[in-house]
C-alpha positions in Angstrom: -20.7 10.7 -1.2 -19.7 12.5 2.0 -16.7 14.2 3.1 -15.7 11.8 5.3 -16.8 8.8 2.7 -14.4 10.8 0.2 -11.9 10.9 3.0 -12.0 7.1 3.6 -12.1 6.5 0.4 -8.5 8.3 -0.2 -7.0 7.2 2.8 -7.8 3.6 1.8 -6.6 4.0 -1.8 -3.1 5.4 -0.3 -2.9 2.1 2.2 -3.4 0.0 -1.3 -0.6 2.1 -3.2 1.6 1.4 0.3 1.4 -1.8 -0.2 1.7 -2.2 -4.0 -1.6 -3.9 -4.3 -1.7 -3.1 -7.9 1.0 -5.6 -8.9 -1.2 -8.2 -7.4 -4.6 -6.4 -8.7 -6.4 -8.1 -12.2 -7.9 -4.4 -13.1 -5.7 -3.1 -16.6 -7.0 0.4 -15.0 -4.8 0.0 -11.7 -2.0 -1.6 -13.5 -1.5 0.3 -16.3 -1.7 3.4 -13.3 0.6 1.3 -10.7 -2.0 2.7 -8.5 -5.3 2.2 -7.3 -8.0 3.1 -9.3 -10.7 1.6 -8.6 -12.5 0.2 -5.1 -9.2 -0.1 -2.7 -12.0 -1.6 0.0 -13.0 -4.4 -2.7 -8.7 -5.0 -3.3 -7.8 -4.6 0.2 -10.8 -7.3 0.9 -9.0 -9.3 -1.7 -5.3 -9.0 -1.7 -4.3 -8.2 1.6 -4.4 -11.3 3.2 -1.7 -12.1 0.3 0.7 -9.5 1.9 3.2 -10.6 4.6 1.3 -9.4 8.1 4.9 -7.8 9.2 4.5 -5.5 5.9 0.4 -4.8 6.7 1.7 -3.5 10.1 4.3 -1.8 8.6 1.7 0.0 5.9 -0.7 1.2 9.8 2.4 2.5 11.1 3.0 4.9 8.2 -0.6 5.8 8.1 -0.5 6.2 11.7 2.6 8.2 11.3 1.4 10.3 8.9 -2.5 11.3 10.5 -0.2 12.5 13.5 1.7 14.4 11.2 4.7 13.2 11.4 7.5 12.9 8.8 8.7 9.9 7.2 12.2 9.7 8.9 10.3 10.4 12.1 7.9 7.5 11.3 10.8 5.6 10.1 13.0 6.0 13.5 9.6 5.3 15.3 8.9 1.7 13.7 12.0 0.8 11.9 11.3 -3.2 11.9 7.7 -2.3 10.7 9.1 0.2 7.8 11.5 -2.3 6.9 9.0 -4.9 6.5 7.4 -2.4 4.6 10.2 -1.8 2.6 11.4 -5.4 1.9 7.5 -6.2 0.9 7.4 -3.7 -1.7 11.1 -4.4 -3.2 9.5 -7.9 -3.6 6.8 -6.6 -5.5 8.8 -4.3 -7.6 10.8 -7.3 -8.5 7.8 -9.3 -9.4 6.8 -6.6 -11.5 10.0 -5.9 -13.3 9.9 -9.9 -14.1 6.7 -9.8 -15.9 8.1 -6.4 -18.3 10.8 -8.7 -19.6 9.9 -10.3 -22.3 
């Protein structure tokens, strides 16, 4: 595996944790981690098209943000209707999975 393979590879796995794919994710490994573990490019295949669009964008403009090296108040003030997607997507999911811990 390359550099940049290694880099893709991260920068794919932190787009998946963005967006919380692991609540929507079947793997005990990325579950039991609330991150991704495993193949983010396999999961992002697979669960992103679950995730509101207004979130996805909201998930490029951090990203975007971030490789330009900006802060997250900076991104924030930048996008604020795409953060706040963001931000109401993974409340959802953070809900969801608070529902499944009670018994």
């Amino acid at each position: 595996m390359t550099t940049t393979d290694r880099s893709n590879t991260a920068l794919r796995r932190y787009a998946s944790d963005l967006l919380w794919l692991h609540v929507l994710c079947g793997k005990p490994a990325c579950r039991r981690a609330r991150a991704c573990m495993r193949n983010p490019r396999s999961c992002a295949r697979r669960y992103s098209p679950m995730i509101p669009e207004p979130a996805r964008v909201g998930m490029v403009a951090f990203l975007t943000g971030l490789q330009q090296g900006a802060a997250e108040n900076e991104i924030r003030a930048a996008a604020p209707l795409e953060t706040d997607a963001l931000d109401q997507w993974t409340a959802c999911a953070a809900a969801a999975l608070a529902a499944k811990a009670r018994p």
